[in-house]
Backbone as CSV, one residue per row, in Angstrom:
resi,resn,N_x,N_y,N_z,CA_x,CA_y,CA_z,C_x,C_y,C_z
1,UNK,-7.908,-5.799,18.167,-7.527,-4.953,17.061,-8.520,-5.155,15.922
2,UNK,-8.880,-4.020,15.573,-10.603,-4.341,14.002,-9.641,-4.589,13.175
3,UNK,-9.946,-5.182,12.092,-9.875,-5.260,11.147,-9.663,-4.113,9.807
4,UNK,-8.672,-4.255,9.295,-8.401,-2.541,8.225,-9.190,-3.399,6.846
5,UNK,-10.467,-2.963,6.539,-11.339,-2.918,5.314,-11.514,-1.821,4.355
6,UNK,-11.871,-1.798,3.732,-11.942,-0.585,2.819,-13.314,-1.141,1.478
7,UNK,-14.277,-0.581,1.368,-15.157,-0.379,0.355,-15.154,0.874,-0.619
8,UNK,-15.500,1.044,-1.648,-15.685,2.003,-2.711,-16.900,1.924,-3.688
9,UNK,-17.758,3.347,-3.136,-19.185,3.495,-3.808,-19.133,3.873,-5.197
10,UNK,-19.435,3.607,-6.371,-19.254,4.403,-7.481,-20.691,5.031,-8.132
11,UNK,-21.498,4.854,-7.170,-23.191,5.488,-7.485,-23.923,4.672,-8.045
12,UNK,-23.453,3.181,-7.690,-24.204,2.299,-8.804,-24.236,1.069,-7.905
13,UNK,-23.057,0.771,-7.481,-22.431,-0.279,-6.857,-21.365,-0.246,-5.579
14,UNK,-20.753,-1.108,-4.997,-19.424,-1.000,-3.889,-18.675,-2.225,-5.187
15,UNK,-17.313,-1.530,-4.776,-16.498,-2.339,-5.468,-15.368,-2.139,-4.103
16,UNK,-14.880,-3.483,-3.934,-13.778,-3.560,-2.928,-12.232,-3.378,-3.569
17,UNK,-11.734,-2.371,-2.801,-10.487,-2.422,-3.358,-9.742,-3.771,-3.727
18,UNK,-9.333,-4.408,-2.910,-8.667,-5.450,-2.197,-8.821,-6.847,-3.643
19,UNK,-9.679,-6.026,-4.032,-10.095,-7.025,-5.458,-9.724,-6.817,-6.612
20,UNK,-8.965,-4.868,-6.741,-8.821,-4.540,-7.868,-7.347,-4.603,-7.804
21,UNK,-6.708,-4.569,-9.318,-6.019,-4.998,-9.832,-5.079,-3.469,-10.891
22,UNK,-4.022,-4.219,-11.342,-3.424,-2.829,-11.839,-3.742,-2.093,-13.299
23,UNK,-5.168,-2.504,-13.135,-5.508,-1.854,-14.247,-6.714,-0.611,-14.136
24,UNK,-6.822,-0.256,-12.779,-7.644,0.545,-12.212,-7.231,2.093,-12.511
25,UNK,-8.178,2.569,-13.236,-7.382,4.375,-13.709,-6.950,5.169,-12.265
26,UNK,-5.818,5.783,-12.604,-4.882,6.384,-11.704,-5.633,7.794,-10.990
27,UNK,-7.147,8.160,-11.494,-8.004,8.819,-11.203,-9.279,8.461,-10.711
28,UNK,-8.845,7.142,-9.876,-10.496,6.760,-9.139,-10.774,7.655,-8.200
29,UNK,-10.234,8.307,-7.609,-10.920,8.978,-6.372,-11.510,10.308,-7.112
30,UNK,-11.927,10.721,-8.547,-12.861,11.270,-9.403,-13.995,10.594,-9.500
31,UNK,-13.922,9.297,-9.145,-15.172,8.240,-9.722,-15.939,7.473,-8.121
32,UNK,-15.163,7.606,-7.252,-15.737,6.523,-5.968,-15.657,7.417,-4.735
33,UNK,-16.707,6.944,-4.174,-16.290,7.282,-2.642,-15.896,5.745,-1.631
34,UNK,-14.582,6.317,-0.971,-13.937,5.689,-0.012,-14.355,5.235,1.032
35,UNK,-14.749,4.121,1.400,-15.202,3.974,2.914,-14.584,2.902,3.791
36,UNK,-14.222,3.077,5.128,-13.406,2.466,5.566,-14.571,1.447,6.802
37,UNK,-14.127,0.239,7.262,-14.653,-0.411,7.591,-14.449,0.094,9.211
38,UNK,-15.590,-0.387,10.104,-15.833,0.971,12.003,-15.216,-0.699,12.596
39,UNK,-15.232,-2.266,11.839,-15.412,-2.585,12.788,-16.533,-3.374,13.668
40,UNK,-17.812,-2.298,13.569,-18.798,-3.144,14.101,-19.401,-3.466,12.965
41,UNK,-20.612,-4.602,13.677,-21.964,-4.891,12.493,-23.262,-4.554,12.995
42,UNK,-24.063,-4.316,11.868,-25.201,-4.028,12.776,-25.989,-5.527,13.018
43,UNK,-27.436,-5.065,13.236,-28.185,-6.388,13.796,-27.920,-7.509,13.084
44,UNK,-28.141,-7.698,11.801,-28.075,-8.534,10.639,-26.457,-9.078,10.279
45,UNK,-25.489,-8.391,11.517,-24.208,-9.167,11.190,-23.510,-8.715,9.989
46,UNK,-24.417,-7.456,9.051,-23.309,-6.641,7.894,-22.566,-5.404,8.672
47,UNK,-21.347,-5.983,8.412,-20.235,-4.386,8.589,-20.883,-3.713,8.344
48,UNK,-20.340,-2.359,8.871,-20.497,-1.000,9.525,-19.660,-0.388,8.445
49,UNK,-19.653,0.903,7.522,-18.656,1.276,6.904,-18.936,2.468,6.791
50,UNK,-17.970,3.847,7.401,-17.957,5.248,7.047,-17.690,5.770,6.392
51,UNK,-17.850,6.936,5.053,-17.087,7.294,4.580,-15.472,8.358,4.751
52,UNK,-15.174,8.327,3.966,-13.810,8.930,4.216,-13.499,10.310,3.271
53,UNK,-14.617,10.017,2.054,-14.237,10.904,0.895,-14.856,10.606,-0.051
């Protein structure tokens, strides 16, 4: 069974959900794109991550 990950691009940086807290505006998905973790890694052993949105 993979692992359920989740990353978020904001054009600058990835910020991981899993880190944020309840002070995150109720309109991020205006500001980030969503990407969910495949699972694999490539050569170098970094996750694999698609977007979603």
């Amino acid at each position: 069974m993979r692992e359920i990950k989740f990353r978020a691009w904001d054009g600058k940086k990835y910020n991981y959900p899993e880190l944020w807290d309840n002070t995150m505006p109720s309109n991020w998905k205006q500001h980030y794109v969503l990407e969910q973790y495949t699972g694999l890694k490539d050569k170098n052993g970094v996750g694999i991550y698609e977007g979603m949105f």
